[in-house]
C-alpha positions in Angstrom: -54.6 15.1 -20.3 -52.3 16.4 -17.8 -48.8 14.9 -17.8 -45.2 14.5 -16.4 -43.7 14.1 -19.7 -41.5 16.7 -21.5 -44.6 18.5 -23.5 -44.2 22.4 -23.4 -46.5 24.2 -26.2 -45.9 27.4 -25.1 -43.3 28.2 -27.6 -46.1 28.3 -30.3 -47.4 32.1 -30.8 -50.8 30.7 -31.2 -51.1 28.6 -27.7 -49.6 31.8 -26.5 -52.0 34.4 -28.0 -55.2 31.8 -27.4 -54.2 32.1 -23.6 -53.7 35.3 -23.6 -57.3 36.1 -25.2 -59.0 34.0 -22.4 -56.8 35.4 -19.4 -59.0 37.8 -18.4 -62.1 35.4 -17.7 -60.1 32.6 -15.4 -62.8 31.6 -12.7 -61.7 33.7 -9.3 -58.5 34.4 -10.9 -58.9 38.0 -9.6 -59.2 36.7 -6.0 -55.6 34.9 -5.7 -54.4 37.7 -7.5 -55.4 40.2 -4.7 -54.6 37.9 -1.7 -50.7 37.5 -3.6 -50.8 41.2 -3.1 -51.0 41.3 0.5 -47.7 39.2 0.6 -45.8 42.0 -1.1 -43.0 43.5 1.3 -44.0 47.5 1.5 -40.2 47.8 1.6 -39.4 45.9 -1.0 -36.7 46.9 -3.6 -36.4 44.3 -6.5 -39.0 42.2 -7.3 -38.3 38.7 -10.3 -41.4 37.5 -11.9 -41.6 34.3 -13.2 -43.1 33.4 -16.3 -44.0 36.9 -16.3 -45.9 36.4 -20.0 -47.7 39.2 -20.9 -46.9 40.9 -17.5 -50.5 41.1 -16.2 -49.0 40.3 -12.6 -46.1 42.5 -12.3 -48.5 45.3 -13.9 -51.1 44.9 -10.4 -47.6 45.2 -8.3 -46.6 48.2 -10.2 -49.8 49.9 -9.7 -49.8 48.7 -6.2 -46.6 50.4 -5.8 -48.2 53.8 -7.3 -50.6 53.5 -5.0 -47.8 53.4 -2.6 -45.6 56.1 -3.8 -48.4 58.5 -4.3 -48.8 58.0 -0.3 -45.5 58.9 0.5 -45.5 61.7 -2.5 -42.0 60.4 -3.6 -40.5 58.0 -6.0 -39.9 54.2 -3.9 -37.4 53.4 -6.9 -38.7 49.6 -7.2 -36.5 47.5 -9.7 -38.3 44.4 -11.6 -37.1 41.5 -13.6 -39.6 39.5 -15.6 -38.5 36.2 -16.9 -40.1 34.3 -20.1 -39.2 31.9 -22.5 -42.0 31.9 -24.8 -41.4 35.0 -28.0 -45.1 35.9 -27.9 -45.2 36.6 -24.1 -42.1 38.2 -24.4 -43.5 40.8 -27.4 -46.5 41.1 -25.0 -44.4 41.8 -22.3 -42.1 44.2 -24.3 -45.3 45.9 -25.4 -46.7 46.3 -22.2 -43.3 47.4 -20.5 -41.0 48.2 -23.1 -40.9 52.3 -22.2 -40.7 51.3 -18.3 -36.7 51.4 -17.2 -37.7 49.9 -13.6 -39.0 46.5 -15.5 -35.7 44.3 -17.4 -37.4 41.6 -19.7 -35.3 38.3 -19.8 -35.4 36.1 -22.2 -34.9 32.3 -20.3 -36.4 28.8 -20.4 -37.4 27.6 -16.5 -36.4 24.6 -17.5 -33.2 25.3 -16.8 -31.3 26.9 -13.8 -32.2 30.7 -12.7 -29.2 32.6 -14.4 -27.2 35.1 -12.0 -29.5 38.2 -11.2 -29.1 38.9 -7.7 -31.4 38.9 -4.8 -35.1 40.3 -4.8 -37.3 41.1 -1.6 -39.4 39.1 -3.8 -40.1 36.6 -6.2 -43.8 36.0 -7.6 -45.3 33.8 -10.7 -48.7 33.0 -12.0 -49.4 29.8 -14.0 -46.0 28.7 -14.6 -44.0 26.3 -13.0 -46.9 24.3 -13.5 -45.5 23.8 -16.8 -42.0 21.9 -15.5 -41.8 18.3 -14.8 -41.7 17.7 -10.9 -37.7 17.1 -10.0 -37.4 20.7 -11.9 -40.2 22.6 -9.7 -38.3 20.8 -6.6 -35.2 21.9 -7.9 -36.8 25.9 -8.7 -38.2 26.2 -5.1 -34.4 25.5 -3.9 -33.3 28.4 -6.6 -35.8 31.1 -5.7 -34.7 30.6 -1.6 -30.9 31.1 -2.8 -32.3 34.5 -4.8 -34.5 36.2 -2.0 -33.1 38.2 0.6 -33.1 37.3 4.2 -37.0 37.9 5.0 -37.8 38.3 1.1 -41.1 36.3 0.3 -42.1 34.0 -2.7 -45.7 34.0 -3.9 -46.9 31.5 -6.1 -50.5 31.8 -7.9 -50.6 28.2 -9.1 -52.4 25.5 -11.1 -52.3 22.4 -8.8 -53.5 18.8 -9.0 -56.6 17.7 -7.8 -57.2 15.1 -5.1 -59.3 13.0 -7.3 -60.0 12.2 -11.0 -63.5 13.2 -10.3 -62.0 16.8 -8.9 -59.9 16.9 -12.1 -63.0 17.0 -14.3 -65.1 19.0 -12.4 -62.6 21.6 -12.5 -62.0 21.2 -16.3 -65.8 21.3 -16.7 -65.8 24.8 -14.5 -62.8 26.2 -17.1 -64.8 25.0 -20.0 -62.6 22.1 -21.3 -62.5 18.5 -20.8 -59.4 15.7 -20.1 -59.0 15.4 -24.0 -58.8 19.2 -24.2 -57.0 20.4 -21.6 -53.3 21.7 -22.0 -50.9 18.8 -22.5 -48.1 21.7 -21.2 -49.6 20.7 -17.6 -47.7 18.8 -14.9 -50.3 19.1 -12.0 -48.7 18.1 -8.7 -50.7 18.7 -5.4 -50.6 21.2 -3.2 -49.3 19.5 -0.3 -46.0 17.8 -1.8 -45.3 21.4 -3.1 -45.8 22.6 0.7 -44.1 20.1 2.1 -41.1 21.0 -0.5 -41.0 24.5 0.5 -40.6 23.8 3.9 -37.5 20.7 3.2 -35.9 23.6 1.6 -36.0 26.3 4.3 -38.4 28.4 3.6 -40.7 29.3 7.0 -44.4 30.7 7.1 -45.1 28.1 4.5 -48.9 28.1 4.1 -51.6 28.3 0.9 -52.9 31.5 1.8 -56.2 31.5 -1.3 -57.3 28.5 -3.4 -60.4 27.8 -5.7 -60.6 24.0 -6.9 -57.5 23.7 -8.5 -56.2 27.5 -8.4 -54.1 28.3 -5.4 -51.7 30.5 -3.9 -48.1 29.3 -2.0 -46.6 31.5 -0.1 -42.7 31.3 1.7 -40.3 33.1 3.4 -36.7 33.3 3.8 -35.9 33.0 7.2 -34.2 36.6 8.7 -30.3 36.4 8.5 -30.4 35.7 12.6 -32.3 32.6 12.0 -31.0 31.6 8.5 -28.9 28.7 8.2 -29.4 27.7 4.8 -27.9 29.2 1.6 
């Protein structure tokens, strides 16, 4: 039963590590993976992840970036920051990026305000703000347009709310669990409040670029500095 109320699970190693064994076989989950990738500036410089768990989407922008350095047959010197609150995501993540000096792990709780880290060309996150109760996703979107750089893009691979009850279940039945089952952590909200947020707060090229049932991808800019009157 999806819900607005205050319930966040992810603290408990064993919601985290059961997640984490299924990741892999999310329905089309490797689809809005690849279309987020297209949104990633060539030039960008530091990139903040998001509920970064495990790291499995900064790891397909680091290899993207190989990819990208191995063309130009130098370094590109990209800087990341992953963000997660939950101590088995962050071993995970530690695990998976602990001997990599261009990823900084951060321990912090979305729940509350972005701390100080700087600007980023870009921001991404995968199947995590879906986890905050609405006034604090509202509240997020306006954060991540104060941390990007003029032009910098935010991606956001999301869980989103159905039109319909009858939606609802038929995606539940897809992802093999039912209303009684599903993750009480969830705070669906649909897709076009979220847009519709995005653009209130200044972002431009606001569009949902991939989406499977409830699965979807958000994408914003920052306006360029010419054209940017918002801070």
């Amino acid at each position: 039963m999806t819900t607005n109320a205050p319930v966040n699970l992810w603290t408990s190693p064993g919601h985290a590590h059961d997640y984490l064994n299924r990741a892999d076989s999310i329905l089309h989950r490797g689809e809005g993976e690849s279309t987020l990738l297209e949104f990633i500036p060539k030039t960008a410089g530091r990139i903040l992840d998001l509920g970064t768990g495990d790291g499995r989407l900064l790891a397909l922008v680091k290899s993207m970036w190989a990819g990208r350095e191995a063309a130009v047959g130098r370094d590109l010197d990209v800087q990341a920051v992953a963000i997660d609150f939950s101590p088995a995501m962050l071993a995970a993540a530690e695990r998976r990026f602990g001997a990599d000096s261009s990823v900084t792990i951060v321990a912090h709780n979305l729940d509350h305000p972005l701390p100080a880290l700087g600007k980023f060309d870009a921001i991404i996150s995968s199947f995590a703000i879906h986890h905050l109760v609405h006034p604090r996703k509202r509240a997020l979107y306006a954060e991540i347009h104060a941390a990007l750089n003029p032009g910098g893009v935010f991606c956001n691979l999301e869980h989103v709310a159905s039109p319909t009850p009858r939606l609802h279940e038929e995606f539940l039945r897809c992802i093999g669990y039912t209303v009684e089952t599903e993750d009480p952590s969830n705070k669906l909200l649909d897709l076009e409040t979220q847009l519709g947020w995005l653009r209130e707060i200044g972002f431009v090229d606001v569009d949902c670029h991939w989406k499977w049932r409830e699965l979807a991808l958000l994408v914003g800019r920052r306006a360029q500095a010419a054209n940017c009157s918002r801070e």
